[in-house]
C-alpha positions as CSV (number, residue, x, y, z in Angstrom):
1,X,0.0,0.0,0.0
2,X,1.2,3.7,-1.1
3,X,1.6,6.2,1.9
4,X,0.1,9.4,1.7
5,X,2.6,11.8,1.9
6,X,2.7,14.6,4.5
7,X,2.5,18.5,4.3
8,X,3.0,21.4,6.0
9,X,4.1,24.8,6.4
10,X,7.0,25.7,7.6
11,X,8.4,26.9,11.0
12,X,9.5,30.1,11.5
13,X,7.0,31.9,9.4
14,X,7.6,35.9,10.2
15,X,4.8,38.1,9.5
16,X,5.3,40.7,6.4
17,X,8.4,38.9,5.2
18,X,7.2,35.3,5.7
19,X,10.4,32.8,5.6
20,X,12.3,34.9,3.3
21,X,14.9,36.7,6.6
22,X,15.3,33.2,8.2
23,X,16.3,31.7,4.5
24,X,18.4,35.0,3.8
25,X,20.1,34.6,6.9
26,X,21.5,30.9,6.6
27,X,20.5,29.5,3.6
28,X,21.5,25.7,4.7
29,X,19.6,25.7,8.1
30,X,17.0,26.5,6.8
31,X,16.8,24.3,4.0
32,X,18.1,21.2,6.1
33,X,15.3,22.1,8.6
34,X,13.1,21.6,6.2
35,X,13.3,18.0,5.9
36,X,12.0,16.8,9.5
37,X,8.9,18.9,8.9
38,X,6.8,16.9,6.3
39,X,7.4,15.3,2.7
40,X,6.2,18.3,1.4
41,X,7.4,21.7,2.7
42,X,5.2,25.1,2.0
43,X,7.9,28.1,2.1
44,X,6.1,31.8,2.5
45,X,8.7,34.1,0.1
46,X,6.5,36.9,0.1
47,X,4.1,37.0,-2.8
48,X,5.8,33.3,-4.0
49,X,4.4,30.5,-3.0
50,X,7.0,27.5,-2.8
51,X,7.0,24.2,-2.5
52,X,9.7,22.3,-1.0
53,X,10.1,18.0,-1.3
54,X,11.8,17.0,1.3
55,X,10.9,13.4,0.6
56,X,13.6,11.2,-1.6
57,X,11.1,9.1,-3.2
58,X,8.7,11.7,-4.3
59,X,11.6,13.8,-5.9
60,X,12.2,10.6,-8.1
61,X,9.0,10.0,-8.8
62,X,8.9,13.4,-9.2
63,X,11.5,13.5,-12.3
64,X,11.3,10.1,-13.7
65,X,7.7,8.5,-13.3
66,X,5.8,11.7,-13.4
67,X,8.0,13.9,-15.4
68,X,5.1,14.5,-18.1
69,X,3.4,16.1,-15.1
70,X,5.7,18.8,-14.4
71,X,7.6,21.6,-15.9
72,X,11.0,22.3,-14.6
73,X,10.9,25.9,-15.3
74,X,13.7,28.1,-16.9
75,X,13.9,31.6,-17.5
76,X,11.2,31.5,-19.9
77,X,8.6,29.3,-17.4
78,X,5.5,31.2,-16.2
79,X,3.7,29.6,-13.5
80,X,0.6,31.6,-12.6
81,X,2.4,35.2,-12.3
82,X,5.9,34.9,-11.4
83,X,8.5,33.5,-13.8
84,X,11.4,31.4,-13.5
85,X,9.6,28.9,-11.1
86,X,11.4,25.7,-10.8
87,X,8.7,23.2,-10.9
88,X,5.0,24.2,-11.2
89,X,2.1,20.9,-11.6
90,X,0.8,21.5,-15.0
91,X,-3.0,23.0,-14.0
92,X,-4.3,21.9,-17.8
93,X,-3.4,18.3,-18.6
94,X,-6.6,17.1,-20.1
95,X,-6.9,19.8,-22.7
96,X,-3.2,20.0,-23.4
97,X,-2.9,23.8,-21.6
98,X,0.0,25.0,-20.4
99,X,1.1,26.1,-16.9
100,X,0.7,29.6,-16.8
């Protein structure tokens, strides 16, 4: 049987600036924080909502058995309004949309 993976937001949220001082601050705390918290990670970065998988298996399931799924972003990759996300879930699969 599949586990459902777990989510959350994360600690340390400030109000007006969100997580972005605490990831400013020390990049790699933060960041290695992040993995104890859930399998899937909500970061507040102001007006950016971001995602973070902390969970090995879901990042290769991620990039291999569900790559069709997601795009990986770029300079060019619009995902709602703010470009140059690195992974956003395609919102329009069964009519062939894009992302953004």
């Amino acid at each position: 049987m599949t586990r459902r993976a777990t989510y959350a937001m994360a600690a340390g949220r400030l109000p007006a600036v969100g997580h972005a001082l605490p990831l400013l601050r020390n990049p790699l705390r933060f960041l290695r924080n992040l993995q104890g918290q859930a399998d899937l990670v909500e970061v507040d970065l102001g007006p950016v909502r971001t995602i973070f998988i902390t969970e090995p298996d879901l990042i290769h399931a991620m990039l291999t058995d569900r790559q069709d799924n997601f795009d990986k972003g770029g300079s060019t990759t619009r995902c709602g309004r703010w470009p140059g996300t690195v992974s956003c879930w395609r919102r329009v699969r069964s009519t062939g949309g894009s992302s953004g």
